[in-house]
N, C-alpha and C positions, 0 to 999 in steps of 0.2 A: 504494500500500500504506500502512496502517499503520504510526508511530513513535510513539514515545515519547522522547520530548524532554525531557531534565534541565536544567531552570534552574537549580533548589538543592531540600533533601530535602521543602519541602511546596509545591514544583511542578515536576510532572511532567504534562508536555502530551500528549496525543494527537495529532499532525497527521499529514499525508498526501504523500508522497511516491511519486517516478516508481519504479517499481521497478527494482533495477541490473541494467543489463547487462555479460556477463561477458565475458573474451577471453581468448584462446587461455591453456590451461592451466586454466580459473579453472573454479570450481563457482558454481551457484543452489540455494542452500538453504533450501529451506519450513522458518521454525524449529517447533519440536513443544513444545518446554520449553525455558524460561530460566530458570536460581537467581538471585535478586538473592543478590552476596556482600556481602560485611559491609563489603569496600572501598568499597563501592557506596554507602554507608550516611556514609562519611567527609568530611560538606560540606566542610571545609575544606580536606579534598585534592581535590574533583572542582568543586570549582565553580572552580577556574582555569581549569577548559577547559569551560566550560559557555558556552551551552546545546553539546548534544551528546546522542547515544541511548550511552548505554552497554549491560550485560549482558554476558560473556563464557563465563558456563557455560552453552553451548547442546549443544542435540542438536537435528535436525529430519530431513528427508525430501531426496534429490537432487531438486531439481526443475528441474535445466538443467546439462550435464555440455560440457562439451569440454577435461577431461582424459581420457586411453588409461586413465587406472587406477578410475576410478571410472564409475559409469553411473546412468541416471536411476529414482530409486526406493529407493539404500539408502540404510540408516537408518545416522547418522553423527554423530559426535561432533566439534566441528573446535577445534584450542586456537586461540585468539588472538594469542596471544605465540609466537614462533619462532624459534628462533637460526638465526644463518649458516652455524654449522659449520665456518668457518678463520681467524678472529680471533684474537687472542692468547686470547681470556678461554674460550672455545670449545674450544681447541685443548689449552689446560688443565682443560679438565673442568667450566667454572665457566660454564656456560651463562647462564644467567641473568642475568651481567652484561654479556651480550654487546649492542652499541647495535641489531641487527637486532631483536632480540628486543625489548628496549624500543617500540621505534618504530613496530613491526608490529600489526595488528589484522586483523581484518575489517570487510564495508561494510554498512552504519553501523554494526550492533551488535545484541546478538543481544534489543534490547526491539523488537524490530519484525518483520514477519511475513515480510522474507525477508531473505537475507544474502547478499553474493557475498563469495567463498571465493577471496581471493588467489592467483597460481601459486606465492607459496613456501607458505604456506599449506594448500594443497595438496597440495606435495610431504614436508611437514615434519608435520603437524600434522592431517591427518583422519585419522579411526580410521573403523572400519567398527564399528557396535554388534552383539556376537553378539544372538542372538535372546532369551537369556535377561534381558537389560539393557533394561529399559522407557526410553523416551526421557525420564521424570522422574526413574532413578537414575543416566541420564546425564551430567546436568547435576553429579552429584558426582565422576565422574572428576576435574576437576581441582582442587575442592577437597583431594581426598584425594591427590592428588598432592604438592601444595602441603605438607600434612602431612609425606610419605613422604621427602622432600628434605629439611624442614628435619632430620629425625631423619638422616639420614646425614648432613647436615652438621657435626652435633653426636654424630655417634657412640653413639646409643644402642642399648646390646645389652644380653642379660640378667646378669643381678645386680646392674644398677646400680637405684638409686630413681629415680624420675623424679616430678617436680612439677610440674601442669598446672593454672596459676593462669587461672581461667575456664573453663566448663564451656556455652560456646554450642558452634554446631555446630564452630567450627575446635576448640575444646578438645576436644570429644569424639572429633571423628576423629582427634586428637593420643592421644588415652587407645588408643584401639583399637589407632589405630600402634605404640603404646608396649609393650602387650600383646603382639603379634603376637610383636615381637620379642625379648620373653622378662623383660622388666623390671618392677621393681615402682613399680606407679603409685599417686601419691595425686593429689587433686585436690579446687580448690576452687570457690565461687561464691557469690554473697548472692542465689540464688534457690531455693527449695527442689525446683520443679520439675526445674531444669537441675542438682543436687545428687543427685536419683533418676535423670535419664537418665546422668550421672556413672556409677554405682552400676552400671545396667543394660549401661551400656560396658565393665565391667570394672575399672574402676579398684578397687584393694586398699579403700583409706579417701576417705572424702571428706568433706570440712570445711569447715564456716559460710566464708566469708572475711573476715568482720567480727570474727570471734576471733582471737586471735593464734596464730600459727602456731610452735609452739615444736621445729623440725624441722631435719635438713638433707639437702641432697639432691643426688647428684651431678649433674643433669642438671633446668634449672627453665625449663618455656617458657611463657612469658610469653603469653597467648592470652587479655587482657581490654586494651580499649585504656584502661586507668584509670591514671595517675600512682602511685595507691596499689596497686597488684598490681604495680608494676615493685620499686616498694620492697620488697614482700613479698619478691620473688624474692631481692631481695640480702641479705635478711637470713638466705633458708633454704639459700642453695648452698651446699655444703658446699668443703672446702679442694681443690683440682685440679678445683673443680665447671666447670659452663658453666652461664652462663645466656642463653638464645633469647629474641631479640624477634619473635616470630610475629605479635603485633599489638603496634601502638605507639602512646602519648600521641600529643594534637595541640600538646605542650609538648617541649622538650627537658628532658632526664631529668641529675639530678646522681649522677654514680659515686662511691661512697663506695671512693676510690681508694688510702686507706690501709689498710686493710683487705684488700683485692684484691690488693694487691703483697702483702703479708705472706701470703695463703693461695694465691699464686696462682690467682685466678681468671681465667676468659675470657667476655668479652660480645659476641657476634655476634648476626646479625641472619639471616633468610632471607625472601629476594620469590619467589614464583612457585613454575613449576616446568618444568622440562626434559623433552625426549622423553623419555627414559629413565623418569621417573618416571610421565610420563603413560602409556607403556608397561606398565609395575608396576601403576598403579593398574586399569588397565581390566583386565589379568589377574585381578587379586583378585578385583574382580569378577566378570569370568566365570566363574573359577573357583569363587565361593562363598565363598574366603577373608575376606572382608569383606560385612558386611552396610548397606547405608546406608539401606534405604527406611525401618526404623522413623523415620529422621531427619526426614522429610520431616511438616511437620507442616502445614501450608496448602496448596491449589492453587487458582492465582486464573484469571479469563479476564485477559486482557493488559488488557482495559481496565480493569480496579479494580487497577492497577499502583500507583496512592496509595495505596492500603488495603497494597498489598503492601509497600510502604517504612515505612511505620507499624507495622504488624504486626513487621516484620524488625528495624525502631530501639529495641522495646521486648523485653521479657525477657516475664514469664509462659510460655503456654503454645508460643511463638514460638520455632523453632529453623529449618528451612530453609524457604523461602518459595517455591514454584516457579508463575511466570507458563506458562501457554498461549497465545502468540500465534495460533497458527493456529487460533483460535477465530471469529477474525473473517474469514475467508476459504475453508473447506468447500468 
């Protein structure tokens, strides 16, 4: 089969591998669509483990089952990440920093035309796609996940303001979230495009980010990885605010920690996202509650996966980038 091999962001190789076979519990999954995430995008966090296939937001087809709960043929969503479920960190609700979950993946990764599907994996982590969720609005389950956690992390409900500095796809599915649950959103960005799908998400106001932001706001997530949007943030939260680092510099960031004592503020951070959210997210979706395919603004065959890293590193008309592996195998 087909991989995709990441040395660093302007090489990305095609080679060819045995395809995996699976054991007792495990699934063979024909991937259908893969999102490059924005993680994905972060050389200086992924090239320590490079070379390597990444991709985690897959959806694809059963194409070899010997697990009881699944069979060959449905269309399925599988997360990457999976907690244990009786660790300390698990056991308090805090999934996500559990070491299973860190450590955990699927084989290789979902830029390649099939994937085997771990037994925890498996048991923790494949959805069934209802029929209304195309395998490319799949692939946003768990970005929007990823969203849906960090805002109950930080407690967002309605009457509060909420400030969503970066308007690519993690900000905008931040706006949506923010909406949902009853708050008022402003939000920024220095591209005019991603300032209109802003708009079109809902958010109340949305503002140049090159201007100064003369505002404050109980609730500020931080969703551009620029040194200067972390600054933004501290200068607009308001006194008992929080402010979320959804994405982060590739620099360490100075807390203007005089200030922060005196108004009380809180700086946390959120990775991932847990069954429960990925639970959430896939409902919305079937249910309607959320709409994600306007987002979807590229689809590539897997082999112009360069173009797809290119496309996804730059702003313009670029917001989620979705690969077709199983282009090259029909």
């Amino acid at each position: 089969m087909k991989v995709a091999v990441y040395y660093k962001n302007n090489d990305i190789r095609l080679e060819e591998r045995r395809r995996p076979e699976i054991g007792e519990g495990e699934l063979l999954v024909k991937v259908r669509a893969s999102g490059i995430c924005g993680t994905d995008l972060m050389e200086w966090y992924r090239i320590k483990k490079a070379p390597r296939v990444l991709g985690h937001e897959m959806t694809g087809e059963i194409a070899e089952s010997k697990s009881p709960k699944y069979k060959i043929g449905q269309r399925v969503f599988v997360s990457h990440h999976v907690p244990c479920d009786h660790c300390k960190f698990c056991l308090e609700g805090n999934h996500t920093a559990c070491e299973t979950l860190h450590q955990g993946n699927y084989d290789p990764g979902g830029y390649s035309e099939f994937v085997r599907v771990p037994r925890l994996n498996v048991e923790k982590g494949t959805y069934v796609l209802p029929e209304g969720i195309s395998y490319e609005a799949g692939t946003l389950i768990e970005p929007l996940a990823c969203a849906l956690r960090a805002q109950r992390v930080i407690n967002v409900k309605a009457g509060q303001t909420v400030l969503i500095l970066g308007s690519g796809i993690s900000g905008l599915l931040n706006i949506r979230v923010a909406k949902l649950m009853g708050a008022r959103v402003l939000a920024t960005d220095l591209d005019p495009f991603r300032r209109q799908k802003a708009k079109e998400s809902g958010a109340d106001e949305v503002l140049d980010a090159r201007q100064p932001l003369r505002l404050e706001a109980d609730r500020v997530i931080v969703c551009a990885g620029a040194l200067e949007a972390v600054k933004q943030a501290f200068e607009c939260v308001a006194r008992k605010g929080v402010v979320l680092l959804f994405a982060i510099p590739s620099v360490n960031v100075e807390i203007p920690t005089l200030d922060f004592w005196r108004n009380e503020v809180t700086v946390t951070s959120s990775y991932g996202a847990a069954p429960r959210d990925l639970a959430e997210s896939l409902a919305l979706l079937r249910d309607r509650k959320m709409d994600v395919e306007d987002l979807i603004t590229h689809r590539l065959p897997f082999e112009n996966i360069q173009e797809g890293f290119h496309l996804a590193s730059g702003a313009g008309t670029s917001l989620k980038v979705i690969l077709r592996p199983s282009a090259l195998s029909q």
